[in-house]
Steps between C-alpha positions, in 0.01 A plus 500: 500500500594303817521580815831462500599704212207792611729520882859475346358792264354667757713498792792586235383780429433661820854396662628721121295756638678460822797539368434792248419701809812409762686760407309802496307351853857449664566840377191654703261568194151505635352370170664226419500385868091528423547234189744269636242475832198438271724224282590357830111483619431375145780211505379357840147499383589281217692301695200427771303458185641218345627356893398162404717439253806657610493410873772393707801556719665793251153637455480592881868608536443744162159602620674569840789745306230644321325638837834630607543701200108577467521648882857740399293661196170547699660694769620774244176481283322572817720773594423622140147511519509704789743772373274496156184604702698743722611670199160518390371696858770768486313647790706773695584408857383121394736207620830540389601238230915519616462215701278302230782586248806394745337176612439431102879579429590272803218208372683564142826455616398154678318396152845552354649285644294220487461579100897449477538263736642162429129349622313702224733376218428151624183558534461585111725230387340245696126620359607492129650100550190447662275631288730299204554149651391552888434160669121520418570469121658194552242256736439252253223353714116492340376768683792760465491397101132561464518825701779623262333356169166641589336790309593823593191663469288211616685487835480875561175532451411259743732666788415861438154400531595320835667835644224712348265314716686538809572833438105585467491264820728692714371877388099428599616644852709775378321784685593303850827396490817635624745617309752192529216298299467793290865494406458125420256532306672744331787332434247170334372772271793564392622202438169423302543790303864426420445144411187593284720743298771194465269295416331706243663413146472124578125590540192425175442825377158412584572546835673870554223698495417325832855535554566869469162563712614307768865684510343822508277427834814353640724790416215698662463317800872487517540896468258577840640190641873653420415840621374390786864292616675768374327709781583220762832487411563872510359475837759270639779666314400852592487339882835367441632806413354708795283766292301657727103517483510258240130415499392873416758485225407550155728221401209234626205454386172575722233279612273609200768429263568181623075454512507581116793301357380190694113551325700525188645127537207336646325642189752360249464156693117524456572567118728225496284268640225600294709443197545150594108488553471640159761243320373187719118572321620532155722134557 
């Protein structure tokens, strides 16, 4: 397959997925606000991973729309999260989740709007004409017809390796970093993850053993990595909602929580990076 055929299938069918779940996430369904998040996360990490080919002036403006909408769903997923693991305390006398619950109902209403708002409907159209016959598909110049002719599989293989190494690259100081570096790396193992699993069928079946390995030490990296933004953001959200004595709050994690789950990830990263030790000997 080429890499033009492996984005147009890809990226179609995460904007159906999209679209499958509008209704039920305008309508306030936690759920299906979950999946259309994820296929959102999963159709910009295709796009950044075949960016070469597709580049240009309505790549940035859709990448731009994409953010917007990316940033209306987090909010609520967030909000989500939180109520999920106060329902889980149920501790008498605990924090209060009314305020939690009316600042998800006011976050829902906002997400809404922007769902049936004249900007989301272009938003869609405009991704499904680009994804058909955007302006990258038709650069007839060397480059952008060798980048579109190239194989699938050959290509991917070379950039996922690229991103696995700077991913191993920027989690060797994991322990000592803040957390704004720890969201971003985060958010690259995500994208690796995502792009992996896009990339998967277009992979030799040689090659997903190594495949499915590496996706699990992601998904566990990205777990304690998760868990561990989830508590930051419940931070600033329970701040923003005034709860009082917020750091003795059940809701939050404590220092030897936070201790653990970041062991956890530098551990995975180890085991990933052994398991490119492991594949580099046997090449």
């Amino acid at each position: 397959m080429t890499c033009e055929a492996a984005f147009r299938t890809a990226a179609t069918y995460y904007v159906d997925q999209l679209r499958a779940q509008h209704k039920d996430t305008a309508a306030g369904e936690a759920e299906a606000l979950h999946v259309m998040r994820v296929a959102l996360t999963r159709l910009r990490a295709t796009i950044a991973l075949f960016s070469p080919m597709i580049e240009g002036d309505d790549e940035m403006r859709l990448a731009a729309e994409l953010k917007w909408l990316h940033a209306h769903l987090g909010i609520v997923r967030d909000l989500d999260v939180a109520l999920e693991r106060l329902a889980k305390i149920k501790q008498p006398g605990g924090i209060h989740d009314r305020a939690w619950k009316q600042e998800r109902a006011a976050c829902q209403r906002h997400l809404t709007r922007a769902l049936r708002s004249a900007r989301y409907r272009r938003l869609i159209r405009d991704l499904v004409r680009w994804i058909d016959d955007g302006d990258w598909s038709r650069k007839r110049t060397q480059k952008a017809t060798e980048r579109r002719a190239r194989s699938a599989s050959e290509y991917c293989a070379e950039k996922l390796q690229k991103w696995r190494k700077k991913l191993l690259k920027k989690s060797r100081r994991l322990k000592d970093v803040g957390a704004g570096k720890r969201h971003r790396l985060r958010l690259a193992n995500k994208r690796l993850n995502y792009a992996i699993e896009a990339a998967e069928k277009l992979s030799p079946t040689g090659e997903k053993p190594a495949q499915l390995a590496t996706i699990k030490l992601l998904r566990k990296a990205q777990k304690s990595l998760g868990q561990l933004n989830d508590d930051k953001r419940r931070r600033s959200l329970a701040a923003a909602l005034g709860e009082n004595k917020v750091e003795d709050s059940d809701l939050l994690l404590d220092a030897r929580q936070k201790k653990r789950l970041l062991r956890k990830a530098v551990n995975a990263y180890d085991d990933l990076a052994g398991l490119k030790a492991v594949k580099d000997a046997e090449g």
